[in-house]
N, C-alpha and C positions, 0 to 999 in steps of 0.2 A: 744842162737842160733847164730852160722859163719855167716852172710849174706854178700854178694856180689853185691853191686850196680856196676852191667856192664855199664856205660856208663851214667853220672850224671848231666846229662841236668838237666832242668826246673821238671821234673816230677820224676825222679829220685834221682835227690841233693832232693827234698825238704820231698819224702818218707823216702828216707835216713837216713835224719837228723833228722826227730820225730823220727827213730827207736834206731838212735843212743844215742840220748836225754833221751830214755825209759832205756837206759841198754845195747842194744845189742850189740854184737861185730862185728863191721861192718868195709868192706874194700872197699875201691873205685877206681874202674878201670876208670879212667880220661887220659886224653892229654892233651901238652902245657900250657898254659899260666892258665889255668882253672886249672890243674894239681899241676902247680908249687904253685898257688897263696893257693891251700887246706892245700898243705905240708906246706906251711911257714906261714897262717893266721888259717886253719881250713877250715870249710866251715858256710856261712853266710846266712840264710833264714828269708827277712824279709815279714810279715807278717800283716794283719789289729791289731791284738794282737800283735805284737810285734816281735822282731827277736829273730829266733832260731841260737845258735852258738854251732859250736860243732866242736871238732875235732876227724875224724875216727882213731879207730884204727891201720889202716894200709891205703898208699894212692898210688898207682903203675899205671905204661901205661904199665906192661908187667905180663897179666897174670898168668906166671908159677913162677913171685914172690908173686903172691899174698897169697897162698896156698890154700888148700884144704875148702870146704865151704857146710852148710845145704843148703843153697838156693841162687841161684844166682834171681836178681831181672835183668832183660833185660831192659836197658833204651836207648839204642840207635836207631837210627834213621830206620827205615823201608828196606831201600836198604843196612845197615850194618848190619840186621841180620845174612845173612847166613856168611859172613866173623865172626861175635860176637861167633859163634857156633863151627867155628873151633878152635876160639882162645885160647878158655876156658877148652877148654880138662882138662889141669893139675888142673883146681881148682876142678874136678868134683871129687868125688866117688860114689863107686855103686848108693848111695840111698842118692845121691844129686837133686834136683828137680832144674827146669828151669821154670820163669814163666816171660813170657813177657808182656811188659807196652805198643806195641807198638798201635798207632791204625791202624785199618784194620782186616782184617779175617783171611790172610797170613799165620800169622808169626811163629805159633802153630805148623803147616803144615813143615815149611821150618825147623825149630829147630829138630823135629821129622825127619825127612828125615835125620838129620846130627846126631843126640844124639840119638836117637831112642826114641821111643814113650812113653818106660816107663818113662823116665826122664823130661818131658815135660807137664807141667800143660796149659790149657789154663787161660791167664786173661787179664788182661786192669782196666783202670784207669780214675779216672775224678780229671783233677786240671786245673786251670788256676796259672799256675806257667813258668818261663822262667828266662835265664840268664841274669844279666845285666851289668855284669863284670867278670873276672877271682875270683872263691869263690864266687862269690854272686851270688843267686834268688832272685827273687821278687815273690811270691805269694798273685794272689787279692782273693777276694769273699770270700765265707765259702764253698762251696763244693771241698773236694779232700776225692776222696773214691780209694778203690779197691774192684777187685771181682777177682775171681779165680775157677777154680775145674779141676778135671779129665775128659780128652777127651772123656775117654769110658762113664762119669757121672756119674759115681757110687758116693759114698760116702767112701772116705778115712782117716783113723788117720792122714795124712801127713798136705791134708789141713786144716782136723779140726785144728790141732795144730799150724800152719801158722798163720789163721787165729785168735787165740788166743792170741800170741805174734803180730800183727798189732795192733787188737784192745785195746791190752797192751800201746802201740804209743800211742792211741789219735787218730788211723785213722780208719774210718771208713769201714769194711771190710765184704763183702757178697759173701757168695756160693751159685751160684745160681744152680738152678736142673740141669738146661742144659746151660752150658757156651757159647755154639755155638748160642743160642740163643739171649743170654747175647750180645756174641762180637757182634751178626749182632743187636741188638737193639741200642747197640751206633754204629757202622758202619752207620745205620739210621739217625742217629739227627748231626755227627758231622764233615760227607762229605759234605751234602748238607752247613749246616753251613762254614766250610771250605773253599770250590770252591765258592760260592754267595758271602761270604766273599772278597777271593782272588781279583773276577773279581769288587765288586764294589769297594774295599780299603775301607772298613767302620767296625765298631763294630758292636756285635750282637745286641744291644741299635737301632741303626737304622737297621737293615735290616728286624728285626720282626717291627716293626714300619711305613716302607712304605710298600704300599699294594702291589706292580708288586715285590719286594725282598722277600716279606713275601710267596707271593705265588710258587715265586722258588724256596724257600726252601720245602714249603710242596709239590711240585711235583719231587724233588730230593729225600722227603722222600720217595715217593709213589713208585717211581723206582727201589730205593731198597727194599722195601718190597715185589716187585713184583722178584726181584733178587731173593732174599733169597728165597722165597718160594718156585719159580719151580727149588732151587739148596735143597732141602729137608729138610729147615729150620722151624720150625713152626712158622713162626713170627704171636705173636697176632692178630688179625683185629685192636685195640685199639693201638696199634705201633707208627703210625704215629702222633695221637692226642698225647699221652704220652710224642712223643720227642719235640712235639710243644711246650708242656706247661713246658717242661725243660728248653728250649729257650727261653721261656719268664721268665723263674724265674732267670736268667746269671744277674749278674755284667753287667752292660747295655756297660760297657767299654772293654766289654771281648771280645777278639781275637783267632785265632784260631793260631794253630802252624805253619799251613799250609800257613795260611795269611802272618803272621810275619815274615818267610823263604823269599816268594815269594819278599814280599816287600821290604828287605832288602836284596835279589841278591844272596840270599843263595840257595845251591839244598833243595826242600821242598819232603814232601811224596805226591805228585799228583800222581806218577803210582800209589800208595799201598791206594789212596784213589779215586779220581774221574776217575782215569785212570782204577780201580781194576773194578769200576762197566763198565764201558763199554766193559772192556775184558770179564767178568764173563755174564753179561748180551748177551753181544754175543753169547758165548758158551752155556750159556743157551735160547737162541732161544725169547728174551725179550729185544723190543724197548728202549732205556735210552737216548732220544735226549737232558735231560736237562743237564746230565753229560756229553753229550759228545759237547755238547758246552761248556761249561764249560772250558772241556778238553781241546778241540782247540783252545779257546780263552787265557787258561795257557802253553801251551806247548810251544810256541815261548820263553815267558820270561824263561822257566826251561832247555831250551835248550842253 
């Protein structure tokens, strides 16, 4: 199988390279210095097991050299998706699929508006993984999964087959019935994480750990649960307990992307995450006073 890692941050170099590690022929749409350093070293993921090195098949910042591809894997940033949509045209054919890594509910939505619906799977991901030089990840803990499926939920050969060449990788890979459910379940556990994060500067180690963080998180879950549902989501009753006891099973050192952006001066996804539920939460006619301080207490620094 062609894959297409679009954009090969922390979550994407380190999908990447178990795929590319397994066999597959894989091409990486990267920039600058990240770019330069894959073509001339590879790319470098290390690991509590050890490092993954690998070099792609193919490494471009311009995707109409990249060619034609089964599946592009979406890894950039939440406000460069809909530019990532136009760019990709020339890698696409008819019955190329699109499956984004990003987090938030979004992104599904915006790819579809540009590529159109058939070509667009919904998914997302769990890793604690991130850059920490041009070709190099760092990834901590043991969890890095994907999930994926079809927007309408049906059951398709495309992602069964997806899914057989991931878990081919080493990586851990689920369809769930309903992906919308799926996305809003970690939309749940890893804004409130995120934003409590952001504002206190701490790990998730300490934020589950004191009781006034511990409980903004569970009331940042509760918000979104209450989001999703009157936006036509079935989120579980058991949602919020589920993503608590996720939060305490982290790498007590573990960060969020969102955090890591903020505090190092970079733009972060706060619209596409704390910023998403009080726009959505608006519109759906549903209180979010934890995210939206959150919000206003982030929005000065992303400004």
């Amino acid at each position: 199988m062609r894959i297409a890692v679009f954009g090969v941050g922390g979550a994407g170099g380190h999908f990447g390279a178990r795929l590319a590690r397994a066999g597959q022929d894989l091409v990486f749409v990267a920039r600058g210095a990240h770019l330069s350093a894959i073509r001339e070293h590879g790319l470098v993921v290390e690991t509590p097991d050890g490092e993954i090195r690998i070099r792609p098949d193919a490494a471009t910042d311009d995707p109409a050299q990249a060619g034609e591809v089964d599946v592009v894997l979406l890894g950039v940033k939440s406000w460069q998706v809909e530019e990532a949509a136009r760019a990709m045209h020339p890698m696409l054919r008819s019955d190329t699929v699109v499956v984004p890594l990003q987090n938030g509910v979004e992104a599904a939505g915006q790819l579809a508006a540009i590529l159109g619906a058939p070509k667009v799977l919904g998914g997302l991901c769990a890793t604690f993984s991130f850059l920490t030089a041009p070709g190099r990840i760092r990834s901590i803990g043991q969890v890095h999964t994907v999930a994926f499926g079809e927007l309408d939920r049906r059951v398709s050969e495309r992602v069964e087959r997806l899914a057989r060449v991931v878990e081919a990788a080493g990586i851990r890979a689920t369809v769930p019935p309903d992906i919308h459910v799926a996305l809003w379940q970690k939309f749940l556990f890893v804004v409130p994480f995120g934003g409590v994060g952001a504002v206190a500067g701490q790990p998730i180690g300490v934020l589950r750990s004191r009781p006034e963080t511990r409980e903004m998180l569970l009331d940042g879950m509760r918000e979104i649960r209450e989001v999703g549902q009157a936006r036509g989501v079935s989120l579980p009753e058991g949602s919020v307990d589920e993503a608590m006891d996720f939060l305490d099973s982290l790498d007590p050192n573990g960060t969020s992307s969102l955090q890591r952006d903020i505090g190092e001066g970079k733009p972060s996804e706060l619209e596409a995450w704390n910023g998403a539920v009080v726009r959505l939460g608006r519109a759906a006619g549903v209180p979010t006073p934890v995210h939206a301080a959150i919000y206003a207490r982030l929005l000065p620094l992303e400004r």
